[in-house]
C-alpha positions as CSV (number, residue, x, y, z in Angstrom):
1,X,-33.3,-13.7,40.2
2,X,-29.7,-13.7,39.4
3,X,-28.2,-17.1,38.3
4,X,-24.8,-18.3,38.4
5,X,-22.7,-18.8,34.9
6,X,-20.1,-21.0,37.0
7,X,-20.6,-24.8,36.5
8,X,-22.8,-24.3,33.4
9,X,-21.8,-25.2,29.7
10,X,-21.1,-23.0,27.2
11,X,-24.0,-22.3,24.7
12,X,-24.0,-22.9,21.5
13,X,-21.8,-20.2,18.9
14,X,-20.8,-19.6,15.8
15,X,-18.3,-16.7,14.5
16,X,-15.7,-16.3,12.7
17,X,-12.5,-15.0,14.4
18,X,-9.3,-13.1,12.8
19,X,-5.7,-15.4,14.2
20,X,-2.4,-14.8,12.4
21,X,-3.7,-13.2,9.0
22,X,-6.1,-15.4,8.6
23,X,-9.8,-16.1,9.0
24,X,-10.9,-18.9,10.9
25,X,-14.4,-20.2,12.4
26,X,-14.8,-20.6,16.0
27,X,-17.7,-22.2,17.7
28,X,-18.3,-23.6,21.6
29,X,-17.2,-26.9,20.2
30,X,-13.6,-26.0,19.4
31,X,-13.6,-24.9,23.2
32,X,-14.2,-28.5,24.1
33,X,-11.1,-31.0,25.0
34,X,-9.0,-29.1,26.5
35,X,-8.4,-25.6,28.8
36,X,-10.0,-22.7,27.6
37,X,-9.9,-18.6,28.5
38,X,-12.8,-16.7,26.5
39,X,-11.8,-12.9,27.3
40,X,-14.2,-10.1,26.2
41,X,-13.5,-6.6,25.8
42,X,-15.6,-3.4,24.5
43,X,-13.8,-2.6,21.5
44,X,-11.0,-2.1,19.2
45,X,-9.1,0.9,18.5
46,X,-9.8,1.7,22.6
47,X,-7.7,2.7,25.7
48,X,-7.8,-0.1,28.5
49,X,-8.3,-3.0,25.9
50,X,-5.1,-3.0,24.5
51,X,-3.0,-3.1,27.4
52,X,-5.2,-6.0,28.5
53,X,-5.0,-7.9,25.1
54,X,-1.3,-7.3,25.0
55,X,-0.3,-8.3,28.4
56,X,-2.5,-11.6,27.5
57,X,0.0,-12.0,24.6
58,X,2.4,-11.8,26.4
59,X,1.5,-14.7,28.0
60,X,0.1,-16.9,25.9
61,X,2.9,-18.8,25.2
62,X,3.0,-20.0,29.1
63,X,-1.1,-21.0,28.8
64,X,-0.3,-22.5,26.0
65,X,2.2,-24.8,28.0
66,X,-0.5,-25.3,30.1
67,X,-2.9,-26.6,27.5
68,X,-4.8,-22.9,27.5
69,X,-6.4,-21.7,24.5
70,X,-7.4,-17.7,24.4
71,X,-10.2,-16.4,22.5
72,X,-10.4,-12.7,22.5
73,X,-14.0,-11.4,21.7
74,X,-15.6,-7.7,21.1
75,X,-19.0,-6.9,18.8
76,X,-16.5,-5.3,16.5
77,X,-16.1,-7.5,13.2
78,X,-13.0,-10.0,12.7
79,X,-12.4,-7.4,9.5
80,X,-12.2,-5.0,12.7
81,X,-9.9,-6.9,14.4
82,X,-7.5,-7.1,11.5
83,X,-7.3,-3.4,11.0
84,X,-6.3,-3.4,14.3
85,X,-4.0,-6.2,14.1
86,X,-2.4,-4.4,11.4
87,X,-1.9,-1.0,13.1
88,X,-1.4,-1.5,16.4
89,X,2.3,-2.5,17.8
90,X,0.6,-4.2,20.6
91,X,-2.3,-6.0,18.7
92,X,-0.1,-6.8,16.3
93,X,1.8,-9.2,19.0
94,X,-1.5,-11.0,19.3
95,X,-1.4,-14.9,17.7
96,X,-4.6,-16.2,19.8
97,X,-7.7,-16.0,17.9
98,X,-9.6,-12.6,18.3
99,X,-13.4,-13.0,18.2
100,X,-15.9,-11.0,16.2
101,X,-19.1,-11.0,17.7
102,X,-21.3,-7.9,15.4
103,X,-24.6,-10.0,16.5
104,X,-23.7,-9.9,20.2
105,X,-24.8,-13.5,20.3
106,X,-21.8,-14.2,22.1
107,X,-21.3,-11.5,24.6
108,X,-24.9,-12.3,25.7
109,X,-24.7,-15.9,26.1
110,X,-22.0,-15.2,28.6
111,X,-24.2,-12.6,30.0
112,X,-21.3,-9.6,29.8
113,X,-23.7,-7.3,27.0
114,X,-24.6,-3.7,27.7
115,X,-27.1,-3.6,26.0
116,X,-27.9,0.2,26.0
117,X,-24.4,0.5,24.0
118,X,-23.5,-2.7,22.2
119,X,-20.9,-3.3,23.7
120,X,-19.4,-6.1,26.2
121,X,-18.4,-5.8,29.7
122,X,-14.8,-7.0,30.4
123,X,-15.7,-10.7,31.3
124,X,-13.2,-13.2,31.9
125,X,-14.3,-16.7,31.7
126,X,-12.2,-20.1,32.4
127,X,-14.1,-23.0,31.1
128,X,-12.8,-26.7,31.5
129,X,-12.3,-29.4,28.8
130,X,-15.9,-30.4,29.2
131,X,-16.7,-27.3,28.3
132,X,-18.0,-25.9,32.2
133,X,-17.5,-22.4,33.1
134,X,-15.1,-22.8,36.1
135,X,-13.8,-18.8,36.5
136,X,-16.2,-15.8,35.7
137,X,-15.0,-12.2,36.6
138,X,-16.8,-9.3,35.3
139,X,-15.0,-5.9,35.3
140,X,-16.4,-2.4,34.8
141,X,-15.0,-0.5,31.6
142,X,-12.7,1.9,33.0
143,X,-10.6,-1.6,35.5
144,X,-8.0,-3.8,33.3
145,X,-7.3,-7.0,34.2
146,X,-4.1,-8.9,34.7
147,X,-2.6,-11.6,32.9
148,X,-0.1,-12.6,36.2
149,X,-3.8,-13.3,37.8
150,X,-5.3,-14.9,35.1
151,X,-2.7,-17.4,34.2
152,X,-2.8,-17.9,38.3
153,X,-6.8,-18.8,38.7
154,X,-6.5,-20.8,35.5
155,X,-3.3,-23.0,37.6
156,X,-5.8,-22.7,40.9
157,X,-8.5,-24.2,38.7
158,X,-6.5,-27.2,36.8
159,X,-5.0,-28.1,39.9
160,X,-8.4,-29.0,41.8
161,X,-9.8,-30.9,38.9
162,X,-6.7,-32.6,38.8
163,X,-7.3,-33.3,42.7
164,X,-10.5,-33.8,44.3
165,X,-10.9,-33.2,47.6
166,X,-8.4,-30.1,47.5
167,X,-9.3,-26.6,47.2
168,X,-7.1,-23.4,46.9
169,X,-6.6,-21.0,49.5
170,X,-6.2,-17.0,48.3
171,X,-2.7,-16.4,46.2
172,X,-2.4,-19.9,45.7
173,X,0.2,-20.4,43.8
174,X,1.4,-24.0,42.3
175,X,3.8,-26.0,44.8
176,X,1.8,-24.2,47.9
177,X,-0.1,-25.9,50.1
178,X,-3.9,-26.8,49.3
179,X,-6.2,-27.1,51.8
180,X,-8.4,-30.6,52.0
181,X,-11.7,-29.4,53.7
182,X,-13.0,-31.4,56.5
183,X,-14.0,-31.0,60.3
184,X,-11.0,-30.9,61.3
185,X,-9.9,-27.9,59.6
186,X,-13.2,-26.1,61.0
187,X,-11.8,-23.2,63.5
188,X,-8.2,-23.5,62.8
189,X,-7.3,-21.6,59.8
């Protein structure tokens, strides 16, 4: 049986994470308090992952604004990531922390691991300032993900914690209507 990641806390991590020439250590508990994005990604020195990992930086100072921290996470080593960092144009842009996760610990706690290769799937996860999973979207290798969308479900997911009662239609966007669900609205949408 298949169970649901949405609405469950993160579990418990340790690692250590490479963010603007420096090392730092990251762990579910720095996740806690406030809006976070944990984006995984098969590996450095790749294809698809870069364009992903740069369009995120490119807006990371709007989910910033939006009281978003990004975590970037592979099974390469935060050694790896600064290689990287260093070499690419497009990594180099990068100021959110980039994750190692050599272990896999990580990348199987959120349940994204393939196993057979080491690597992770592209998962995207929003989790809330309590620390709940509120977006999960899982992504075969060879299909990037979009920022513009991203930054979009994150909005969709602050707004109806920030109003109960509301939900989000499709392409939501903010200053469009909600819809407040009730028997009334049964039939007429």
């Amino acid at each position: 049986m298949i169970m649901s990641i949405i609405n469950t806390k993160v579990l418990p991590f340790n690692a250590t994470a490479y963010q603007n020439g420096e090392t730092v250590e990251v762990s579910e508990a720095d996740l806690l308090g406030k809006w976070s994005i944990v984006f995984f990604y098969p590996a450095d020195f790749t294809f698809v992952c870069p364009t992903e990992l740069g369009d995120l930086a490119d807006h990371y100072a709007q989910l910033q604004e939006m009281g978003v921290e990004v975590y970037s996470v592979s099974t390469d080593t935060h050694f790896t990531h600064k290689a990287w960092h260093d070499t690419s144009e497009t990594i180099g842009k990068i100021t959110y922390p980039m994750i190692g996760d050599p272990t896999g610990a990580i990348t199987r706690n959120f349940d994204v691991m393939i196993e057979e290769e080491g690597l992770a799937l592209r998962g995207t996860f929003v989790i809330n300032p309590e620390g709940e999973i509120k977006v999960a979207e899982i992504h075969d290798l060879g299909i990037g993900r979009s920022a513009v969308e991203l930054v979009r479900k994150v909005q969709a997911a602050q707004h109806i914690a920030a109003n109960p009662g509301e939900v989000c239609p499709a392409a939501w966007t903010p200053g469009a209507d909600t819809l407040a669900p009730s028997l009334d609205l049964v039939g007429k949408i």
